[in-house]
VEXDREN-2710 file (C-alpha; in Angstrom, 1 decimal):
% VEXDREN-2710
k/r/px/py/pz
1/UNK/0.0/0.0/0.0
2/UNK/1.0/3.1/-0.8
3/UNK/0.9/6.1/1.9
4/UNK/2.0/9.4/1.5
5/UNK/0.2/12.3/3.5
6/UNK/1.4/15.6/1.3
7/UNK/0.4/18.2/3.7
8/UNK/0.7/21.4/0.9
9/UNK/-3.4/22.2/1.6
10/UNK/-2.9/21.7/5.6
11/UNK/-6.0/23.0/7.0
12/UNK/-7.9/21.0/4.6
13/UNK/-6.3/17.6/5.1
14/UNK/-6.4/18.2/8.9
15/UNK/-9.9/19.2/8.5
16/UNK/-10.9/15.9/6.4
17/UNK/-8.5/13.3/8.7
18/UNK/-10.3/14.9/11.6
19/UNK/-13.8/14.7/10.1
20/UNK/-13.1/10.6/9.8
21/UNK/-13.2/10.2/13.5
22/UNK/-16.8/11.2/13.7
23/UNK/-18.8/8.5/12.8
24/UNK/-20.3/9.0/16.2
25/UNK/-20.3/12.5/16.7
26/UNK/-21.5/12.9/12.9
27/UNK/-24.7/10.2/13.8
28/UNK/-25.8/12.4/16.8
29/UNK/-26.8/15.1/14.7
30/UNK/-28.3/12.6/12.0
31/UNK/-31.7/11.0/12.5
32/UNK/-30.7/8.4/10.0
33/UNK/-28.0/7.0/8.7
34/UNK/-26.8/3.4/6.7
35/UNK/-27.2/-0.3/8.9
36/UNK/-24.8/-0.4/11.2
37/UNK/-25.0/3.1/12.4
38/UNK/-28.9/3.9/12.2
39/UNK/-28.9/2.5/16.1
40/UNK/-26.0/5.1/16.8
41/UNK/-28.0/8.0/14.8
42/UNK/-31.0/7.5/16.5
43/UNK/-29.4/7.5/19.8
44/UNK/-27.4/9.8/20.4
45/UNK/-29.4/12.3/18.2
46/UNK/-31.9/12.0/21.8
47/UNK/-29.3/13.4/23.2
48/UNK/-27.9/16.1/21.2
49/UNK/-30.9/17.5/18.7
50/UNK/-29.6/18.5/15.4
51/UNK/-30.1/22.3/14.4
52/UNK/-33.3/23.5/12.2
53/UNK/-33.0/23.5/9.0
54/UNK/-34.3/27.2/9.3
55/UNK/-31.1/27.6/11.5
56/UNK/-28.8/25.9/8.6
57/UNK/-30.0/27.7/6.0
58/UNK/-30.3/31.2/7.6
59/UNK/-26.6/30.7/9.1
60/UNK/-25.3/29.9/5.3
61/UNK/-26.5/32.2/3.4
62/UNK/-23.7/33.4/2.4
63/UNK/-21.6/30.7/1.8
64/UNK/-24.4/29.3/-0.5
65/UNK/-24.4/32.1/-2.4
66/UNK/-20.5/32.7/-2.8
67/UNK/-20.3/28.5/-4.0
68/UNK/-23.0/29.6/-6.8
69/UNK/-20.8/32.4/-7.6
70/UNK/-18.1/30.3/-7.9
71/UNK/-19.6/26.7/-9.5
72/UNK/-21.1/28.9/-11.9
73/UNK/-17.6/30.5/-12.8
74/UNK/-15.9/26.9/-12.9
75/UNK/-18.8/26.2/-15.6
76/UNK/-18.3/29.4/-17.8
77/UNK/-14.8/29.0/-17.5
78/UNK/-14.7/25.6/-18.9
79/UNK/-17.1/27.1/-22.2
80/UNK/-14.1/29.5/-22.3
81/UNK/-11.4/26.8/-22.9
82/UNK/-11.6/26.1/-26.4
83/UNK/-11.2/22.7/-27.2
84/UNK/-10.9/21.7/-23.3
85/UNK/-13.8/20.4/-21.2
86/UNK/-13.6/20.5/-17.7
87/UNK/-14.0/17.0/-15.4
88/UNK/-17.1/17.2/-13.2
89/UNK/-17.8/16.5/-9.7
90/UNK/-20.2/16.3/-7.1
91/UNK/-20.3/20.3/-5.6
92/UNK/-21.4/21.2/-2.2
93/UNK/-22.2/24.6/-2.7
94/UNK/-23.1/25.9/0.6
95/UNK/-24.4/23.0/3.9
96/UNK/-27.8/22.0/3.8
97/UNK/-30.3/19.2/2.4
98/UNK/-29.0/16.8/0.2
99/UNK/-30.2/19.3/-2.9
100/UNK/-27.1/21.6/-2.0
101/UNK/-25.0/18.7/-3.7
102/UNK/-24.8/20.0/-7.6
103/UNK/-22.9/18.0/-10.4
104/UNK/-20.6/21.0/-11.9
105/UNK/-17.3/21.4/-13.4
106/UNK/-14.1/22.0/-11.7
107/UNK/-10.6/22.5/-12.3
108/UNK/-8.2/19.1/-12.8
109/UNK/-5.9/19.3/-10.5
110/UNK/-2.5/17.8/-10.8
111/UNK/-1.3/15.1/-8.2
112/UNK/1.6/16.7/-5.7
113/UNK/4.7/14.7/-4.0
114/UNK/3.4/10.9/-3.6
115/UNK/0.3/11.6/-5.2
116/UNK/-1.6/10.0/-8.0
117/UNK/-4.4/11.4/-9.9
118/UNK/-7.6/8.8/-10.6
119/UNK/-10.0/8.7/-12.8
120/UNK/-12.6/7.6/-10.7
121/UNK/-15.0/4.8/-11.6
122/UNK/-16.7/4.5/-7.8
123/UNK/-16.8/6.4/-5.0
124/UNK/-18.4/5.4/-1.9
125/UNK/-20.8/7.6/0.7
126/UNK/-19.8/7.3/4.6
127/UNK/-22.4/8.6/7.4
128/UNK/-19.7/10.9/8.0
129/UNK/-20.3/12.4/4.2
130/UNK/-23.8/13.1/5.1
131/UNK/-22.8/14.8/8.5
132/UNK/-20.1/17.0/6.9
133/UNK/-22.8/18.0/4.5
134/UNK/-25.5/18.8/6.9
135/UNK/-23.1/21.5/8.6
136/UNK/-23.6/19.4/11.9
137/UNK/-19.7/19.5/12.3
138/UNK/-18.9/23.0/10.4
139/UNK/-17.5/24.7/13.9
140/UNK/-15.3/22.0/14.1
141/UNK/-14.2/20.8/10.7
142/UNK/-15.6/23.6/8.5
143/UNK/-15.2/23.2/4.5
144/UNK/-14.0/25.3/1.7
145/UNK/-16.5/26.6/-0.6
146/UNK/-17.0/24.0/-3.1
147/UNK/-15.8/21.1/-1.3
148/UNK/-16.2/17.1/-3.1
149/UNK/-16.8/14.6/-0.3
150/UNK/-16.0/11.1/-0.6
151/UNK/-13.4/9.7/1.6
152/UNK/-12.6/6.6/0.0
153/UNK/-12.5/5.9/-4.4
154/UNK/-11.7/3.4/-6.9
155/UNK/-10.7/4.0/-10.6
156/UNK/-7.5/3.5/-12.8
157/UNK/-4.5/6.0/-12.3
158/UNK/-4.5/9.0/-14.7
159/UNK/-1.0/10.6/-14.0
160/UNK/1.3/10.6/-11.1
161/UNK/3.2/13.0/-9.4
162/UNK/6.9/13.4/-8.3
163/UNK/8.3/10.5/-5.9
164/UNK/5.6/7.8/-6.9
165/UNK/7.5/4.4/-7.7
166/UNK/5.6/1.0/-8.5
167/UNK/2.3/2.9/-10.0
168/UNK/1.7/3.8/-13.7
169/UNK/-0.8/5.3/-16.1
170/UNK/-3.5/2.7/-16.5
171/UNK/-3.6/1.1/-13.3
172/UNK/-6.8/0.5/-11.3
173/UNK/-6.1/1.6/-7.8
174/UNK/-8.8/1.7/-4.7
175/UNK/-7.9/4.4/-2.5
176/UNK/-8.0/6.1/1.1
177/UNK/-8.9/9.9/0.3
178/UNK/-8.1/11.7/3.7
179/UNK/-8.8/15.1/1.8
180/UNK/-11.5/13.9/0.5
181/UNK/-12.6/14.2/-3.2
182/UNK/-14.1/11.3/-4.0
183/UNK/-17.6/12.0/-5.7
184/UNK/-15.5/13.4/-9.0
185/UNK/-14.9/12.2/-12.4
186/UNK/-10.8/12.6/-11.1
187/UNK/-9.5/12.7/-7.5
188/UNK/-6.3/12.7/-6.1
189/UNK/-4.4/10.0/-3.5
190/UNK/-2.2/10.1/-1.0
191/UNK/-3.0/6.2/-0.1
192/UNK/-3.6/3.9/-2.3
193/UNK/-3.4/-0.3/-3.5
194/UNK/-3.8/-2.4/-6.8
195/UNK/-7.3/-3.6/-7.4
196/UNK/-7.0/-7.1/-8.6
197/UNK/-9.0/-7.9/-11.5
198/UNK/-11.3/-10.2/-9.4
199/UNK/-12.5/-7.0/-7.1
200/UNK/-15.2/-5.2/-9.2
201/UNK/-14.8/-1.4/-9.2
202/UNK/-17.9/-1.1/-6.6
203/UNK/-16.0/-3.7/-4.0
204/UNK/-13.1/-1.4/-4.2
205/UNK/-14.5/1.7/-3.5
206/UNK/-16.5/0.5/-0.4
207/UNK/-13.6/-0.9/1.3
208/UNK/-11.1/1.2/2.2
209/UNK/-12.2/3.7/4.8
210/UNK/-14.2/0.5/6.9
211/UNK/-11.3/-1.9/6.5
212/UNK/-8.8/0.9/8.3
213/UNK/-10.3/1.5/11.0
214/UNK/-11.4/-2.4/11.5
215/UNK/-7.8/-3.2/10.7
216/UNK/-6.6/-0.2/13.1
217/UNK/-9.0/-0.9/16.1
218/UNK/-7.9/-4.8/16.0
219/UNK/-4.4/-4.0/16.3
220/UNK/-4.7/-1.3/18.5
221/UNK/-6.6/-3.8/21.2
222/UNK/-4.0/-6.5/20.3
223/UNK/-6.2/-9.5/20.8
224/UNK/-5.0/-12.6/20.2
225/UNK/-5.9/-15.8/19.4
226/UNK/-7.8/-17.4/22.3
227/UNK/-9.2/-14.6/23.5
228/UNK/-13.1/-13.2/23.3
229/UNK/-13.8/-10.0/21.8
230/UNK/-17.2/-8.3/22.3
231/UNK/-17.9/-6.2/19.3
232/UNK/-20.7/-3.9/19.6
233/UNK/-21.9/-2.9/15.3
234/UNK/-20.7/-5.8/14.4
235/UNK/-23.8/-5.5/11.6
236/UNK/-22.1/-2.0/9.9
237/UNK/-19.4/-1.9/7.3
238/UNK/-16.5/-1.7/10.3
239/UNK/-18.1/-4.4/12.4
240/UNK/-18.2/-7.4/9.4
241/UNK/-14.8/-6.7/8.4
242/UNK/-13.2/-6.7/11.9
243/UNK/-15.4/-10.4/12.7
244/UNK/-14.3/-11.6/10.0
245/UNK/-10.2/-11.2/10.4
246/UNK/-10.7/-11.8/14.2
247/UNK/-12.6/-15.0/13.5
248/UNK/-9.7/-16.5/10.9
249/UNK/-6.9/-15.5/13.8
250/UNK/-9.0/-18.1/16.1
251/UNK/-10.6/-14.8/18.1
252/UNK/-13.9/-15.6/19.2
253/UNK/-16.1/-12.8/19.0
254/UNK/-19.2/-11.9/20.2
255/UNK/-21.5/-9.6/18.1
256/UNK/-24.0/-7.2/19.1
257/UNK/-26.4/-6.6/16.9
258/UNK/-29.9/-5.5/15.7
259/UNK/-32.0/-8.8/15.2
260/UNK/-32.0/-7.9/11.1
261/UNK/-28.6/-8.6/11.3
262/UNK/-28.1/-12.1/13.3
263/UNK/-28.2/-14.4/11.0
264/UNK/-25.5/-12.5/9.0
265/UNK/-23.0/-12.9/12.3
266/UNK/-23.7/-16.2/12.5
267/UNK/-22.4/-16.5/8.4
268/UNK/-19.8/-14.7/9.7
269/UNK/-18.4/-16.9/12.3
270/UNK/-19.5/-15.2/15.3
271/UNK/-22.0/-15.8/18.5
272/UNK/-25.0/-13.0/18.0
273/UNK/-26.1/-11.4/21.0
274/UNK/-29.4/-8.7/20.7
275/UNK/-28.8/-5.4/21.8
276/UNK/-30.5/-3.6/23.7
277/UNK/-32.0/-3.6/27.3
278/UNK/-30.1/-6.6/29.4
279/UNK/-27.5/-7.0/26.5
280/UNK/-24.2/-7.0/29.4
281/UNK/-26.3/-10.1/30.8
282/UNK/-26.7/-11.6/27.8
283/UNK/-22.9/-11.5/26.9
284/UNK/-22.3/-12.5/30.6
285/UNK/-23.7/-15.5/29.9
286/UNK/-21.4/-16.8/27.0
287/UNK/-18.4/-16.3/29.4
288/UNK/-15.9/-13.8/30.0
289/UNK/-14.5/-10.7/27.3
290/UNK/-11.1/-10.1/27.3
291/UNK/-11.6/-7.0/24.4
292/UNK/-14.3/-4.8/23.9
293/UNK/-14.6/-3.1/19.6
294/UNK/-17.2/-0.2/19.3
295/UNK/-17.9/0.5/16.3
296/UNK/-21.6/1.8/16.8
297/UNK/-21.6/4.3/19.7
298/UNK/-24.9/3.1/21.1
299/UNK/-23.9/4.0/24.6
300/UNK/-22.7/1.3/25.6
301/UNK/-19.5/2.2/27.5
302/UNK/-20.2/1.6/31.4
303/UNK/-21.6/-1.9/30.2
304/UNK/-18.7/-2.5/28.3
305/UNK/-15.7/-1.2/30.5
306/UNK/-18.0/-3.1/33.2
307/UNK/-17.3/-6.8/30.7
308/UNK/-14.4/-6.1/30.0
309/UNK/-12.8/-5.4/33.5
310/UNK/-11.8/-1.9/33.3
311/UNK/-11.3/0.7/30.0
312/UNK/-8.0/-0.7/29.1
313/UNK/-8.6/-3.1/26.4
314/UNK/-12.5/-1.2/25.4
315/UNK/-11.9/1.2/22.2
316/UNK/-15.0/3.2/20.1
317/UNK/-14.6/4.6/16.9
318/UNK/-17.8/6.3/17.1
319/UNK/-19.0/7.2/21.1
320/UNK/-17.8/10.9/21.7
321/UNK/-18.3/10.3/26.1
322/UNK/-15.6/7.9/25.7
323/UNK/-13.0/10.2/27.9
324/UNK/-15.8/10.5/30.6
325/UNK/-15.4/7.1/30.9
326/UNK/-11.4/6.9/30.4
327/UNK/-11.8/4.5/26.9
328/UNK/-9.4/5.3/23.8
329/UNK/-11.0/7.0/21.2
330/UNK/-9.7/5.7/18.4
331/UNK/-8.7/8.4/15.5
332/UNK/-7.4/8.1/12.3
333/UNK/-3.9/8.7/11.8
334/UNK/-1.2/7.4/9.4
335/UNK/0.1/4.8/11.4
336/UNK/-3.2/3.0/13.0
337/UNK/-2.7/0.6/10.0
338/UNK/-0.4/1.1/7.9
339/UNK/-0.3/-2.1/5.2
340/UNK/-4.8/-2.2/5.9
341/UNK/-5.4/-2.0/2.4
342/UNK/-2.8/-4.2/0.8
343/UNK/-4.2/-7.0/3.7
344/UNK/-8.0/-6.6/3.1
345/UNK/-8.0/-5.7/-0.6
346/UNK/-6.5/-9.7/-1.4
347/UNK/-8.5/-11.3/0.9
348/UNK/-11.5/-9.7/-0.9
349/UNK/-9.9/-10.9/-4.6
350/UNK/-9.7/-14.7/-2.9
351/UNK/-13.2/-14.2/-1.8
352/UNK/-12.4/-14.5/1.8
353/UNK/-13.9/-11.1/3.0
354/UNK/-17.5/-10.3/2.8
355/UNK/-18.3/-6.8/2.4
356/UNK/-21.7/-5.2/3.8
357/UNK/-24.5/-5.5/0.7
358/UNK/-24.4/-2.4/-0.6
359/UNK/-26.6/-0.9/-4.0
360/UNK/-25.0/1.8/-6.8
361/UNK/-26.1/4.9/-8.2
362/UNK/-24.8/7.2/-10.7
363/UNK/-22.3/9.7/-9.3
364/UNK/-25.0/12.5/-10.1
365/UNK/-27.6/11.2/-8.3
366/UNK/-24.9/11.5/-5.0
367/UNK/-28.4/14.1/-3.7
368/UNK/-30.9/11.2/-4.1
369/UNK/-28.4/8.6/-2.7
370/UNK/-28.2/11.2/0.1
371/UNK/-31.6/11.5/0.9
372/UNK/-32.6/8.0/0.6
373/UNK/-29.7/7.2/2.9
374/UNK/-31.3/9.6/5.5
375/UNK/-34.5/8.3/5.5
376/UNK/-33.7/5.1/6.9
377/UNK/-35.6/3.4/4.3
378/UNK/-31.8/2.0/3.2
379/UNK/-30.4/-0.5/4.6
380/UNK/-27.3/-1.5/2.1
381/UNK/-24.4/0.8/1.5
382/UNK/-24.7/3.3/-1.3
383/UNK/-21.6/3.3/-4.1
384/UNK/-21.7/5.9/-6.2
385/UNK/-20.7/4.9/-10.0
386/UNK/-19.4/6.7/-13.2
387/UNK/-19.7/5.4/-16.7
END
C-alpha cells in the first residue's frame, strides 16, 4: 500500500482526517444513517438535537451564495477553454439538504509529491459524508466553498506525481482519500493499493475507509488468538470486516447486533447477541471478554468497561463520552494501519472477506443517494458509479 500524507493544503487535510473520526459524533446530529449506524443515529441524536433546517439555511447564506458564484464560474470557465472540457464533480455549494449537492465542473488538478491522480469509476458515501454536508460539524471541521466529499474511491490512475514508484498510467487503484474528493470524475491519493481484477470497481471503492479502522481498532486492542472479543456494530461496514479477520486469527467474537442482522454474524463466524436492554447479561452469559470493539456508539461504554474489566482493552470509533469514561477514542492517523489496504484488498480478490450489501447509483444522483440514505428506508451501503 502506498501512503504518502502531502500536507501542501494543511488545513484542509487536517480538516478531512479529523472529520473521519466522527462517525459517532456525525450520527448524533443525523436522525438516520446506513445499517450499522442507524442505532447510533438514532441514539445519540436524543441526546444532542440536530439544528433547524431554518437555523442551517439562515446561518449559510452566504456561503451558498458565494459556492453559486463560484460553481457557476468553474462552468463558464470551462465554455471559455476552447477545445478543453472541464472534469465534473459532485459540488457542495453551501451545507444544507442533500439538494445543496450539484454536479458541476471543476478544475483538474495535478497530483503533488506521492500523489496520484484517478479517474474515478466508484466512490463510496460514509455517514460521515452526510454529516459534513449537513453543517452538523462546520465549527469544528468547517469546509471550503465548493468542497467534493467522498473519503474513499476506486478507478485506474490518470498521472502521477513526483516520488511515486511502483504505479503507472492505467492502473486500477482503490484508494484512502483523507482530503477527501471522492464524488468526482478525477480525485487525487495520498494512499492507495492495486485492485486485482477479481474485485469489481464497486467492492473497491467500499472498502477502504471500513477496513482501516477495523484493521486499526484490531491492532490497537491486540487480541489474540484465544481470547473473546465483544464487538458492539458488528452488523455496519466496520463491524463485518473486523469479525471476519478476528474470527480466521482463532478470536472468538461476540457480536451485538440489531435482530436484522443475526443471522448474517452467525455466516460470519460469530456468537449473535441482541442489543439492547439486558445486553451485558446476555454477553455474561457466554463467558468472560477479554476485548471490547465499538464501532456503533450506542452508549454502551459503562456496560462494556464493566465486561471487560476496566477501559484498558474497550476502544469506540464512534462514542464521543468515551474520555468520561477513560476509553481510547480511536482516530485516524497514518500509522493506525499502515499495510490495511494491501491485507484486506487480497483477501477480498480470494473471496475470503465479505463486504456489507451495498446498491449503486450514478455519481450524479450523490443528492438522491443522500436523501434516501437519510430516510432510513436503506439499509445496504450506497456506491456511487461513473460510466
Amino acid at each position: 500500500m502506498h501512503s504518502t500524507v502531502n500536507v501542501s493544503s494543511g488545513r484542509s487535510k487536517l480538516t478531512a482526517l479529523g472529520a473521519l473520526t466522527l462517525l459517532g459524533r456525525a450520527g448524533a446530529a443525523i436522525s438516520s444513517l446506513p445499517a450499522g449506524f442507524g442505532d447510533l443515529a438514532r441514539e445519540r441524536g436524543r441526546e444532542a438535537p440536530a439544528p433547524s433546517q431554518g437555523a442551517i439555511d439562515g446561518a449559510e447564506t452566504a456561503h451558498n451564495e458565494h459556492a453559486d458564484v463560484a460553481v457557476r464560474g468553474h462552468t463558464e470557465a470551462a465554455t471559455r477553454k476552447e477545445g478543453t472540457a472541464m472534469p465534473n464533480a459532485v459540488v457542495m455549494t453551501g451545507y444544507g439538504p442533500p439538494e445543496v449537492l450539484k454536479w458541476a465542473g471543476i478544475p483538474l488538478r495535478e497530483p503533488g509529491e506521492g500523489q496520484i491522480r484517478i479517474k474515478v469509476k466508484a466512490a463510496g458515501i460514509s455517514p460521515t459524508d452526510l454529516a459534513l454536508r449537513a453543517g452538523y460539524v462546520k465549527e469544528v471541521f468547517p469546509l471550503p466553498p465548493n468542497a467534493v466529499l467522498g473519503f474513499e474511491a476506486a478507478g485506474t490512475v490518470d498521472a502521477v506525481g513526483p516520488g511515486v514508484t511502483g504505479t503507472s498510467i492505467g492502473d486500477g487503484v482503490t484508494a484512502l482519500l483523507v482530503s477527501l474528493g471522492g464524488y468526482a470524475e478525477y480525485a487525487l491519493a495520498s494512499i492507495w493499493t492495486r485492485k486485482p481484477d477479481t474485485v469489481s470497481w464497486i467492492d473497491a471503492a467500499a472498502l477502504p475507509s471500513s477496513a482501516e479502522a477495523a484493521v486499526g481498532v484490531l491492532r490497537q486492542l491486540k487480541v489474540k488468538s484465544g481470547e473473546t472479543l465483544l464487538l458492539f456494530g458488528g452488523g455496519g461496514s466496520v463491524g463485518i470486516i473486523a469479525t471476519q479477520l478476528a474470527v480466521v486469527r482463532g478470536i472468538k467474537v461476540i457480536s451485538a447486533v440489531g435482530e436484522h442482522d443475526e443471522t448474517l454474524a452467525r455466516e460470519l463466524g460469530a456468537t449473535p447477541v441482541r442489543y439492547g436492554a439486558g445486553v451485558a447479561s446476555r454477553v455474561r452469559a457466554l463467558g468472560a471478554v477479554d476485548a471490547v470493539f465499538d464501532a456503533a456508539g450506542k452508549g454502551v461504554l459503562a456496560d462494556a468497561i464493566a465486561l471487560a474489566g476496566g477501559p484498558r482493552r474497550v476502544i469506540t470509533l464512534a462514542d464521543p463520552a468515551a474520555a468520561d469514561f477513560g476509553v481510547t477514542f480511536s482516530q485516524y492517523t497514518t500509522d493506525r494501519a499502515p499495510g490495511a489496504l494491501d491485507e484486506t484488498i487480497a483477501l477480498l480478490a480470494d473471496g475470503r472477506l465479505r463486504l456489507r450489501a451495498q446498491t449503486s447509483m450514478p455519481m450524479q444522483q450523490a443528492a438522491e443517494a443522500h436523501r434516501q440514505l437519510e430516510s432510513g428506508t436503506v439499509h445496504e451501503r450506497i456506491i456511487l458509479t461513473l460510466q
